[in-house]
N, C-alpha and C positions, 0 to 999 in steps of 0.2 A: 946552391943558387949562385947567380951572378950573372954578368952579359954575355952574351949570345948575339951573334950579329947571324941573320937567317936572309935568306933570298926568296923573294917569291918565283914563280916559275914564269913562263911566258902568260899563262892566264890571270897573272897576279893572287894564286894561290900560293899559301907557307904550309909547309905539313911542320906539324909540332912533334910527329914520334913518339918517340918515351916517352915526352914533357906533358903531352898528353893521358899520360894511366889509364885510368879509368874511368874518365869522364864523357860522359855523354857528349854534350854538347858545351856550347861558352858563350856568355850573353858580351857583346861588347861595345864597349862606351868611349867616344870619339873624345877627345879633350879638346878644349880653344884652341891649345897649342900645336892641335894634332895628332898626339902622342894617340896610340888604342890602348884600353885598357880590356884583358881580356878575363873573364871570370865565369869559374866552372860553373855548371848547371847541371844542375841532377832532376831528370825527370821522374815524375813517381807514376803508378797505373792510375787510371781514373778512378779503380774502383777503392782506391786506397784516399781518394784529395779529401773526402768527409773527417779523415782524421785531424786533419791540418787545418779543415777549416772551424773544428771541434774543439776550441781554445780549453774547455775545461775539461775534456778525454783527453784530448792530449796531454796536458800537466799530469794528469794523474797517472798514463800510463810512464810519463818519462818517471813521475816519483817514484810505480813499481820497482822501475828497471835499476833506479839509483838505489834504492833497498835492493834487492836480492842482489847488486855488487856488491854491497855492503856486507851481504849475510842475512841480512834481515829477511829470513821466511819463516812462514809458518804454515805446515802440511794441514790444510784442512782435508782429506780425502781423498777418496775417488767420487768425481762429479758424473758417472758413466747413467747413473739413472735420472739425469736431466738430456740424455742425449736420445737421437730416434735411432741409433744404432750401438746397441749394447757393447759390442766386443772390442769395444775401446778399449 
């Protein structure tokens, strides 16, 4: 990290490059002083936003996931005869 002095082009676009990764897009927020402030944004599908807006799925799934980091599993079976196609 550090300063970076960047030039917009003739259309007053900045390309960010690498600085860039992986990030979709960046929401950004003007300050009194002027200053931008820019901050990644990560889109997700639509048909995933019920998760997010599922405050108590969501907890529970993040607690699965921080157990089985942990180690914490426990093999309850094969679930294949709760499914419509066996050859799971």
């Amino acid at each position: 990290m550090g300063l970076r002095i960047i030039r917009p082009d003739a259309k007053g676009r900045i390309t960010l490059g690498k600085l860039a990764g992986n990030v979709s897009s960046y929401t950004i927020t003007e300050m009194p002083d002027h200053r931008l402030i820019l901050e990644p944004y990560v889109e997700i599908p639509a048909r995933e936003k019920w998760l997010f807006d599922n405050k108590i799925t969501l907890a529970t799934i993040k607690k699965g996931l921080k157990q089985a980091a942990e180690g914490k599993l426990e093999n309850k079976g094969s679930f294949s005869e709760f499914t419509d196609n066996n050859s799971i």
